[in-house]
C-alpha positions as CSV (number, residue, x, y, z in Angstrom):
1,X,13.0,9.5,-28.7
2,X,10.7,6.7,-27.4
3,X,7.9,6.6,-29.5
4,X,4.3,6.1,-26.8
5,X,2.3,4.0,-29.3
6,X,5.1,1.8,-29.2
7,X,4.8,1.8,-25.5
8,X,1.1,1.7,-25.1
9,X,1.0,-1.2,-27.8
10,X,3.4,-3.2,-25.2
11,X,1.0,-2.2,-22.2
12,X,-2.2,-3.5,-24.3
13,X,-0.3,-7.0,-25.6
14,X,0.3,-7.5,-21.3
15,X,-3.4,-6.0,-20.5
16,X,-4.8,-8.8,-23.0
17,X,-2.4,-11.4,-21.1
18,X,-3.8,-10.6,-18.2
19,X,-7.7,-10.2,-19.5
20,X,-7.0,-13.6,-20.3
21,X,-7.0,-15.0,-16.5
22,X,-10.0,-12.4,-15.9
23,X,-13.9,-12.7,-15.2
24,X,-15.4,-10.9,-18.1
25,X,-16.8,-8.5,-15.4
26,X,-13.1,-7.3,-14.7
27,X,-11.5,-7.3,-18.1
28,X,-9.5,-4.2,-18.6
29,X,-10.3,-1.9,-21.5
30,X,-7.1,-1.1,-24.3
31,X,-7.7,2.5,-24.3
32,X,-5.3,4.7,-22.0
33,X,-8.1,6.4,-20.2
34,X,-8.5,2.8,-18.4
35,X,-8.2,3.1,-14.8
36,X,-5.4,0.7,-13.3
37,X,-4.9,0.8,-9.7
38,X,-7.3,3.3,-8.2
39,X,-10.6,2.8,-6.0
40,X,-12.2,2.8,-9.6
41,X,-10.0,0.6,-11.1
42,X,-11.4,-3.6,-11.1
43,X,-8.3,-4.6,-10.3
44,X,-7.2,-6.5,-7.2
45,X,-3.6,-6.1,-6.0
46,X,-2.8,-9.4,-7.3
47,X,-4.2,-8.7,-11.0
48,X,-2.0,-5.8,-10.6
49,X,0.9,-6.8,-10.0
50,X,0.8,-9.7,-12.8
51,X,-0.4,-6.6,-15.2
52,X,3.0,-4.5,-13.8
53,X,5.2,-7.4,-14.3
54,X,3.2,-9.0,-17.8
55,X,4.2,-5.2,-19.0
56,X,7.8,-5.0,-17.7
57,X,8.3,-8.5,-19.9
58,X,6.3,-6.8,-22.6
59,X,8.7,-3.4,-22.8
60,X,11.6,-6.0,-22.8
61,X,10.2,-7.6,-26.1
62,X,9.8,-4.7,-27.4
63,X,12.4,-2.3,-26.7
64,X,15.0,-4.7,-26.0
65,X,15.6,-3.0,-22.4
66,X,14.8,-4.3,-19.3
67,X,12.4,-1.9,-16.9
68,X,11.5,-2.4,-13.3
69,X,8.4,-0.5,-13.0
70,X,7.4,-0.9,-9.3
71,X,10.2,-0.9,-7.4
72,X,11.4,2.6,-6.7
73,X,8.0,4.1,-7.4
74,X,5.2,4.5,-4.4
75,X,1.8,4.6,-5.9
76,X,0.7,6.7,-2.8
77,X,2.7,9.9,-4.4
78,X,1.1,12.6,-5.9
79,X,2.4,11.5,-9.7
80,X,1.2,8.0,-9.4
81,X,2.0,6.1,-12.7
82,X,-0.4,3.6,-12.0
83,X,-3.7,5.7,-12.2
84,X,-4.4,4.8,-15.6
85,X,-3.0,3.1,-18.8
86,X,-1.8,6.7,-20.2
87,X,0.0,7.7,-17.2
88,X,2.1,3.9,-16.9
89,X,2.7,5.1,-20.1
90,X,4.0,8.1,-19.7
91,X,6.3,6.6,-16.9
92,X,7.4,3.9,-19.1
93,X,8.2,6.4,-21.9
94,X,10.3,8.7,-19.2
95,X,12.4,5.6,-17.8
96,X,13.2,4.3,-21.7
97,X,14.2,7.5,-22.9
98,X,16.7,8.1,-19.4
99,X,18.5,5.0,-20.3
100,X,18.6,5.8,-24.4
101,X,20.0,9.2,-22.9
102,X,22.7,7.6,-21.0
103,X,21.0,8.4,-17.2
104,X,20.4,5.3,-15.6
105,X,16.4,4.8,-15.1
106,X,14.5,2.8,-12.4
């Protein structure tokens, strides 16, 4: 079983990568009630998507597995993993433990 702090501690080592290339006005919070990609979120779809890759490279370090996070995942569905830092977590967690289970994840 994929243990989340591991995974949020990978989210928060990319959310400091990217708060690195960030106004101070739009630096993301490490808590996983922070809002990602949602009309309350600060980030632009460019910040975004160098968060979503920063924490696919992140995952890798850590887990040893590589992810693809965005690609098979439309964050106009109902189960959007990129509402906040808790829910990409949750989605991470759910794609590692399909390929320690042998299914093949996204």
């Amino acid at each position: 079983m994929v243990e989340q702090e591991r995974v949020l501690n990978a989210i928060y080592r990319a959310i400091d990568e990217i708060n690195r290339q960030l106004p101070a006005d739009k630096k993301l919070s490490k808590t996983p009630e922070t809002a990602l990609y949602t009309k309350s979120g600060v980030l632009d779809s460019l910040a975004f998507v160098n968060l979503i890759l920063a924490t696919e490279d992140s995952v890798a370090d850590e887990f040893g597995v590589a992810i693809s996070i965005a690609d098979k995942v439309a964050a106009k569905s109902e189960t959007n993993p990129f509402r906040s830092v808790g829910t990409l977590a949750d989605y991470i967690t759910g794609q590692l433990e399909g390929q320690t289970n042998g299914h093949e994840a996204f």
